[in-house]
C-alpha positions in Angstrom: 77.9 153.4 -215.6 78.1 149.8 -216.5 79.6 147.2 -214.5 81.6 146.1 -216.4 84.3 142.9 -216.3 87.6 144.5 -215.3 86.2 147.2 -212.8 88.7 147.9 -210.4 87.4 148.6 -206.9 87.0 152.4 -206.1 89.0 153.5 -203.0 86.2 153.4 -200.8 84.7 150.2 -201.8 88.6 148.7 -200.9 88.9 150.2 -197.6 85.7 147.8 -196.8 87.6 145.0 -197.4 90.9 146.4 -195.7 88.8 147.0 -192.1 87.0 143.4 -192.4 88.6 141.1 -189.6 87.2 137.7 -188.6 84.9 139.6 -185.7 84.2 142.1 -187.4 82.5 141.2 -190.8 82.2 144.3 -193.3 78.5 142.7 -194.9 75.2 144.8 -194.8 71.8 143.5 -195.9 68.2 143.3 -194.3 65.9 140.8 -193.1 62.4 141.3 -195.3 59.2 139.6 -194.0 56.1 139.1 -196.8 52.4 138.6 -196.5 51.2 135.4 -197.6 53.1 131.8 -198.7 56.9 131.4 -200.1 57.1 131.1 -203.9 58.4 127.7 -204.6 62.0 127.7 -204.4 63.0 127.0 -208.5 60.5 129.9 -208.9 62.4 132.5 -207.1 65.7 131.0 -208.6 63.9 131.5 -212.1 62.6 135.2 -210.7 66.5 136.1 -209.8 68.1 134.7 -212.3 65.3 136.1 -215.1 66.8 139.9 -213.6 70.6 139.3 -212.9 71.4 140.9 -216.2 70.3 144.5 -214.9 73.3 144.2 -212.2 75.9 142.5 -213.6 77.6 142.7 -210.6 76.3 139.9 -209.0 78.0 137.2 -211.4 81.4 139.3 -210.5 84.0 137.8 -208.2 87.4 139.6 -206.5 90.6 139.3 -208.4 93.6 140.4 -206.8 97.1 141.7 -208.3 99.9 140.7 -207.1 102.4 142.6 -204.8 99.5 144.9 -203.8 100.5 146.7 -207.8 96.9 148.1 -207.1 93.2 147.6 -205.9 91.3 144.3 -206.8 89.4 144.0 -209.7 85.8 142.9 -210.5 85.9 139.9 -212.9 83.2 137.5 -214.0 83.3 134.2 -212.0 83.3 131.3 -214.6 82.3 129.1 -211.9 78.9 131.0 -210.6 75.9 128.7 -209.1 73.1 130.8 -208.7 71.8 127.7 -206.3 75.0 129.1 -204.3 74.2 132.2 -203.4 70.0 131.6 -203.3 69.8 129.5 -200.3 66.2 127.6 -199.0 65.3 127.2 -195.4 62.7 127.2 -193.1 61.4 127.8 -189.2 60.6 125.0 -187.1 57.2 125.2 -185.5 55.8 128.0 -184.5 57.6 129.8 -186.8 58.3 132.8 -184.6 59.5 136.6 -185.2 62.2 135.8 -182.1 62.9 132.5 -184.6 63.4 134.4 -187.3 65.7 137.0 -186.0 68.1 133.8 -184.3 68.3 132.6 -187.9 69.4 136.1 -189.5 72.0 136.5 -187.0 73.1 133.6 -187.3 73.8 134.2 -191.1 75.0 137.4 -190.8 77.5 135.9 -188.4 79.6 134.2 -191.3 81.8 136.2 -193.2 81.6 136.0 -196.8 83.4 133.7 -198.7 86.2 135.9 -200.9 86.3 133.7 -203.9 82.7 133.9 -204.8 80.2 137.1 -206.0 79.8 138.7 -202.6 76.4 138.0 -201.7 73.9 135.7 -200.5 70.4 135.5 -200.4 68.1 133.3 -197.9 64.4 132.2 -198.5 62.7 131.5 -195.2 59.6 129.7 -195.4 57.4 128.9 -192.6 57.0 132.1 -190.7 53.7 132.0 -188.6 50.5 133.4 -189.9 51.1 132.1 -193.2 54.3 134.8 -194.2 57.7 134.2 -195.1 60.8 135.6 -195.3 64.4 136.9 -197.4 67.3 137.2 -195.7 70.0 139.4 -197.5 73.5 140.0 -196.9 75.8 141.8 -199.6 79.3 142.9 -198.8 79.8 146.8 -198.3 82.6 147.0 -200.9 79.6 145.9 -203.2 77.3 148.3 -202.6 76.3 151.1 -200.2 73.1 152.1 -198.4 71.4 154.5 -201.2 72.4 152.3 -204.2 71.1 148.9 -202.4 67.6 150.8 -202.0 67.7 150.9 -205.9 68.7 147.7 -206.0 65.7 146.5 -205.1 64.3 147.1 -208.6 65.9 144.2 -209.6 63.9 141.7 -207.5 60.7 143.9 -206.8 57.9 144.5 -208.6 55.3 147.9 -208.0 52.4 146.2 -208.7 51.2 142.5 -207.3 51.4 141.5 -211.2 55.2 140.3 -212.1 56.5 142.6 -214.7 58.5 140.7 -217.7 61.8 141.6 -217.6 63.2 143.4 -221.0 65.3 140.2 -221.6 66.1 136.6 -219.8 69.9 137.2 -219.5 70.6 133.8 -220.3 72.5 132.1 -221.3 75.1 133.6 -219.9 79.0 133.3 -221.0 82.2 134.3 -218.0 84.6 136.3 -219.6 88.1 135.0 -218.9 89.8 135.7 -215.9 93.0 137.6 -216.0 95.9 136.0 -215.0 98.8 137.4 -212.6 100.9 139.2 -215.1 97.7 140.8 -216.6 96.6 141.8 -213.0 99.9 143.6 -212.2 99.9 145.1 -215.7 96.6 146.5 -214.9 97.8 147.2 -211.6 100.9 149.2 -212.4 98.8 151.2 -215.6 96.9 152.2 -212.6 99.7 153.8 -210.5 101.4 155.3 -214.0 98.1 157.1 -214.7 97.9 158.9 -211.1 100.6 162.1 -212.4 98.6 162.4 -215.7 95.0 162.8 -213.2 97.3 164.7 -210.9 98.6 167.1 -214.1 94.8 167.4 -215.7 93.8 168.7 -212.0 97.1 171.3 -212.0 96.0 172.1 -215.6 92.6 172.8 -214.5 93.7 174.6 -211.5 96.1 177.1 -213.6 93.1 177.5 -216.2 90.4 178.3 -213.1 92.4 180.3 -210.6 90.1 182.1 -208.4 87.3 178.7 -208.4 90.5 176.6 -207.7 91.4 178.8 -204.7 88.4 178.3 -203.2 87.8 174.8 -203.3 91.4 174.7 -202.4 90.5 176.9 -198.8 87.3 174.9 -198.5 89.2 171.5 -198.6 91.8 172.6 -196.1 89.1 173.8 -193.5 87.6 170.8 -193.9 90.6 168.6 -193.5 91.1 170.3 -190.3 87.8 170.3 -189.0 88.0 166.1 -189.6 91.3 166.1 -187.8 90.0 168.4 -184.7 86.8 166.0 -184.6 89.7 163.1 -184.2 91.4 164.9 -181.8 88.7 164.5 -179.7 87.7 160.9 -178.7 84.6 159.6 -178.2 83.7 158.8 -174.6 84.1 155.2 -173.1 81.5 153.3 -172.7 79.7 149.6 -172.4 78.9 149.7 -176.2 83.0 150.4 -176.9 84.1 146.9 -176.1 86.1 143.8 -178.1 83.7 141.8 -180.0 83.6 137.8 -180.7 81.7 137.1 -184.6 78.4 136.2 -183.5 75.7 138.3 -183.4 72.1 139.0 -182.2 69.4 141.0 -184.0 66.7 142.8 -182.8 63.1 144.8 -184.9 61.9 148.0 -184.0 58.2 148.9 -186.2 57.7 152.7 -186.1 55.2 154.7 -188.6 56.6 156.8 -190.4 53.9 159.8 -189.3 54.8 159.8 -186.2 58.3 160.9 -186.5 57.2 163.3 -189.1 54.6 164.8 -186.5 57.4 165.2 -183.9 59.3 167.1 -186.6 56.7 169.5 -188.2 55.5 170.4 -184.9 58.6 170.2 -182.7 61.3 171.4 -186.1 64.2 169.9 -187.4 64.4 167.4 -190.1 63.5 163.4 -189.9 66.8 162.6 -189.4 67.3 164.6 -186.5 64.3 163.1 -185.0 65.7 159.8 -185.4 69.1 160.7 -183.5 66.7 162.1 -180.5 65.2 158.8 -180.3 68.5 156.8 -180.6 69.8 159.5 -177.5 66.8 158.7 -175.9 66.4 155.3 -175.9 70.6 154.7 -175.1 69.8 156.7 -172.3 67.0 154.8 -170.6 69.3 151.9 -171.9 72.6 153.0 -170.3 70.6 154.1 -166.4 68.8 150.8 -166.6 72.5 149.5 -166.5 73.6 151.4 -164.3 75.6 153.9 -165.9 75.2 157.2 -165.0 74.6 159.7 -168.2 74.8 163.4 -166.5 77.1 165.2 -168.9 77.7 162.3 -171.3 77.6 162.8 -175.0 78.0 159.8 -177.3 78.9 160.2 -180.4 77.2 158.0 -183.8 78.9 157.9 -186.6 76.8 158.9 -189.2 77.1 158.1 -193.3 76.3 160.6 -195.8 75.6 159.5 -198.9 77.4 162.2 -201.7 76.1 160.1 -204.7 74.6 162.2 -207.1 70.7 161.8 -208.5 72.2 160.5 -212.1 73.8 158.0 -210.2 71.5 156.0 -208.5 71.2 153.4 -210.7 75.1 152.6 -209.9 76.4 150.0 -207.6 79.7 150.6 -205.1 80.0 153.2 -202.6 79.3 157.0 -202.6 79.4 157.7 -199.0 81.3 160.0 -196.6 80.8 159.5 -192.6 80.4 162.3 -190.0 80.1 162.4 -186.7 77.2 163.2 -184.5 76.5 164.0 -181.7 73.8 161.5 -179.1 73.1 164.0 -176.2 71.8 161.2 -173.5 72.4 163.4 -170.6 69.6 165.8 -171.4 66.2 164.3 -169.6 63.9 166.7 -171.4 62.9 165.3 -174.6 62.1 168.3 -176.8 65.3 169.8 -175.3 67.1 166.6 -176.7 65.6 167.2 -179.8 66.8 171.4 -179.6 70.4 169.8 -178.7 70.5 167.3 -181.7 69.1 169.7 -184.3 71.7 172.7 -183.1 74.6 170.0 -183.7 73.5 168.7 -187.1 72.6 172.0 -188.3 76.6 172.8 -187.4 77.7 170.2 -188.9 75.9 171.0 -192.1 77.2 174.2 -192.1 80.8 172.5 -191.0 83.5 171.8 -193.6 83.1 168.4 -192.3 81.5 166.0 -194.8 83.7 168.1 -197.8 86.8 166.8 -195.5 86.0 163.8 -195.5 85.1 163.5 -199.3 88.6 164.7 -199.9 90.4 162.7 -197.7 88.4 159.9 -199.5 89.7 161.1 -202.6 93.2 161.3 -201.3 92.9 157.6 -200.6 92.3 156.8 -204.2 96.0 157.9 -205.1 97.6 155.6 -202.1 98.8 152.2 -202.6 96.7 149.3 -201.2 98.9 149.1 -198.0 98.5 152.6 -197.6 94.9 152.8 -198.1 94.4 150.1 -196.0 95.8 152.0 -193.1 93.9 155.1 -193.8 90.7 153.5 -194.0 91.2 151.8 -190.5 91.9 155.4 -189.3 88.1 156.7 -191.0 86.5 153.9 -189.0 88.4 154.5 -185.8 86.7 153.5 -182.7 88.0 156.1 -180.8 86.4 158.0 -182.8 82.8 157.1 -182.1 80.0 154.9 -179.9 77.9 153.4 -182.1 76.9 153.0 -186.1 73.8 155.2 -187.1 72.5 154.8 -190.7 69.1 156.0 -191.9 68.0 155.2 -195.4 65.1 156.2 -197.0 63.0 153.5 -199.1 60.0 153.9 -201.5 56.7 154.9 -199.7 54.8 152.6 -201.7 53.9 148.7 -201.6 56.7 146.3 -203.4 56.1 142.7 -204.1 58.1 139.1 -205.0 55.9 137.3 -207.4 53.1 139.0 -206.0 53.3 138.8 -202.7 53.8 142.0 -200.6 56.6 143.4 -198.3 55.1 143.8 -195.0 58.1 145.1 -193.3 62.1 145.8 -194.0 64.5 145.6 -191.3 67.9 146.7 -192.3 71.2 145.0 -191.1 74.6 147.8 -190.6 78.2 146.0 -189.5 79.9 146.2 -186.3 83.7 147.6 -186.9 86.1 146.5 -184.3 85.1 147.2 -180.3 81.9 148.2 -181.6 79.1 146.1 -180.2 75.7 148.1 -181.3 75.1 149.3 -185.1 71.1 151.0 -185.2 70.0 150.7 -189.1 66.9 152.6 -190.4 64.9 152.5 -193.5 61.8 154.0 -194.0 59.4 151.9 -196.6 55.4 152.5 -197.4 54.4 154.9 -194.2 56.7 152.5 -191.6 59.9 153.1 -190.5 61.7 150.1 -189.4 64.9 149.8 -187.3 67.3 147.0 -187.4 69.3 146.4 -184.2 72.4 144.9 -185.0 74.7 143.8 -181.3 77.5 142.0 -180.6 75.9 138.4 -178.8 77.8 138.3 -175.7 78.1 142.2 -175.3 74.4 142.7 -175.5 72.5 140.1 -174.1 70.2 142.6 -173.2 69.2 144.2 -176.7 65.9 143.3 -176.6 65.3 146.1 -173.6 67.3 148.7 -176.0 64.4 147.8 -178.5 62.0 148.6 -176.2 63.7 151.8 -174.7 64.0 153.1 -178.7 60.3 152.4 -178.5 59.6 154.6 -175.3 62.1 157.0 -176.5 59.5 157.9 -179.7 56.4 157.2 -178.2 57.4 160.5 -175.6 58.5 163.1 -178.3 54.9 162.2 -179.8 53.5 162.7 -176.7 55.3 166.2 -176.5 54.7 167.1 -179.9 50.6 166.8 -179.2 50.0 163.1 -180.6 48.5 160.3 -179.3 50.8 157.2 -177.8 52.0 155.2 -180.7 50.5 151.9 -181.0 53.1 149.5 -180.7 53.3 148.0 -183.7 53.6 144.4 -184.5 53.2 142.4 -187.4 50.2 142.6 -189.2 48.0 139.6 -188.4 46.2 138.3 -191.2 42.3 137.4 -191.9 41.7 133.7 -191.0 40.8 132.4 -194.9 
């Protein structure tokens, strides 16, 4: 589907902006380190700006009809400034990792700015050993986890050779903005179309009684299964906290073998694996501070993407959360793992994620001010502990103007009294983690770094492997 001038936001992608607060700033992106010297900076401005015809997107700016007469609408900003959005920087001597990760949380500290395309991108140069660095940040109304990894076409190449792009993109001409009365026209033709989707759905229905039945009981089971899972809160903890807006940032490296060894010897899917070693490492985090873990169960919330494979290419959200289940009080880890996979395995079977999709769907037919209440319910904190996303990435190399990722480090968001968010995305054999804390609530998220690091490096050991090497970045060959 294009994106197209005049896109109005889906449901989803609105409830991001509805649950954004000034300490709790609804952007995700990824901090991405390369092998070898930064491209001059007009270079990569030509590189971007040669490809920002394949997402349109990125030249489109929120409008906003009045009265709340609908959802905002995607429009073409006249006054984009490419120079705006493609910032230039760079690390003070030595040029450290621990440097690096200051300067990304500092960005991702800032909320950003409403009246502008919601996105920035930061070239780092300087990065010791001769690398450099991109910083990204994109809103999550713009685009989700499994649609960002598709992004990445835009700006990568698959080969160290630059391909040409089909065409430059430029010059390129804003449409004109809508003014308010055409907003709340477009608004209002919104609301009068909901009893004409509402009487094609009936019309359906009365066509295809028995299937209609059954999606009917299907939806209803899985409404209630969301609302017992919100009957029953998530337990208190030092991660469930207020939060200020500044953050801290912290890289996990993992190979990607390793947790596939643990999972064709000890079952259960990759995913699993990686909520074992989340468990694991919050508990050795959680002792270490004191807090006792015997019969405490956090519990992650955990997106599912629902987007289908023809959609890919599409940007905006195609997501659904559920909630799973971080058993830290078991010491054992292959029981851990036994504990994790039984609970995902129900939930999978659960009505869950088809609950949630309809809610979702139900929020599509509510007014902004309704909406904006539901979707604070969906991200309830009392809900769950912690953010858990896992992504997967392309298992081959990518490059910028020839010059190859080395390593990917997503970013998540911290939602309100939420002070931990644990991104994953696996690229070329590694699987990276992003820590993403709160700065005054986890001073100490370093340690949780290393205890995610312990945590793996024992359900290797149980599933027959070898200790991982910790793995840092790769150091290059002097010239």
């Amino acid at each position: 589907m294009a994106q197209s001038h005049g896109d109005r936001l889906s449901a989803v992608d609105a409830s991001f902006l509805a649950q954004e607060r000034a300490n709790s700033h609804m952007h995700v992106g990824a901090v991405l380190i390369f092998e070898g010297p930064a491209p001059a900076y007009d270079d990569f401005l030509n590189h971007i700006r040669s490809r920002l015809h394949l997402v349109p997107r990125y030249r489109h700016k929120l409008a906003f009809p009045p009265l709340e007469t609908g959802r905002p609408i995607w429009v073409d900003d006249r006054n984009f400034n490419l120079e705006y959005h493609v910032r230039h920087t760079a690390l003070p001597q030595p040029g450290s990792e621990e440097q690096l990760r200051a300067l990304a949380a500092r960005i991702h500290s800032q909320r950003l700015d409403r009246a502008k395309p919601l996105w920035e991108t930061w070239l780092v140069q300087g990065l010791e050993r001769g690398r450099f660095a991109l910083i990204s940040k994109s809103h999550h109304a713009l685009v989700d986890g499994i649609s960002g990894v598709d992004l990445m076409t835009v700006l990568f190449d698959a080969t160290p050779i630059p391909q040409v792009a089909p065409h430059e993109g430029e010059p390129w001409t804003a449409a004109r903005e809508p003014g308010p009365l055409q907003l709340a026209a477009r608004g209002v033709k919104g609301l009068a179309r909901l009893p004409f989707e509402l009487a094609g759905g009936a019309l359906s229905a009365a066509t295809h009684p028995a299937e209609s039945l059954d999606v009917v009981k299907e939806a209803l089971e899985g409404i209630g299964e969301v609302a017992w899972a919100g009957l029953n809160p998530a337990p208190e903890t030092p991660l469930n906290v207020p939060i200020g807006p500044h953050r801290r940032l912290s890289f996990v490296r993992n190979d990607l073998n390793d947790l596939k060894l643990v999972k064709n010897t000890l079952g259960g899917t990759v995913n699993d694996v990686v909520l074992t070693v989340v468990a694991g490492g919050l508990r050795r985090w959680l002792r270490a501070r004191g807090v006792r873990t015997e019969g405490l169960e956090l519990r992650a919330l955990v997106p599912v993407s629902v987007r289908a494979k023809d959609q890919h290419h599409e940007l905006g959200n195609r997501i659904v959360v559920m909630r799973g289940p971080l058993p830290v009080y078991v010491e054992d880890p292959v029981a851990r793992l036994r504990v994790v996979r039984q609970a995902m395995d129900g939930l999978k079977e659960s009505k869950q994620a088809v609950g949630a999709e309809v809610i979702t769907g139900l929020e599509a037919l509510a007014p902004p001010t309704i909406l904006a209440q539901a979707s604070r319910l969906q991200f309830s904190t009392r809900l769950f502990n912690l953010l858990v996303t896992n992504v997967p990435g392309p298992q081959f190399p990518l490059y910028v103007l020839g010059r190859e990722l080395e390593d990917l480090f997503p970013v998540a968001f911290l939602p309100e009294n939420q002070s931990l968010a644990v991104a994953i995305m696996s690229y070329n054999g590694r699987m990276d983690f992003g820590l993403l804390g709160d700065y005054d609530a986890l001073p100490d998220l370093e340690e949780l770094g290393d205890a995610l690091k312990d945590s793996l490096e024992e359900l290797v050991v149980a599933a027959g492997g070898r200790k991982p090497k910790r793995r840092r970045a790769r150091k290059l060959e002097p010239a």
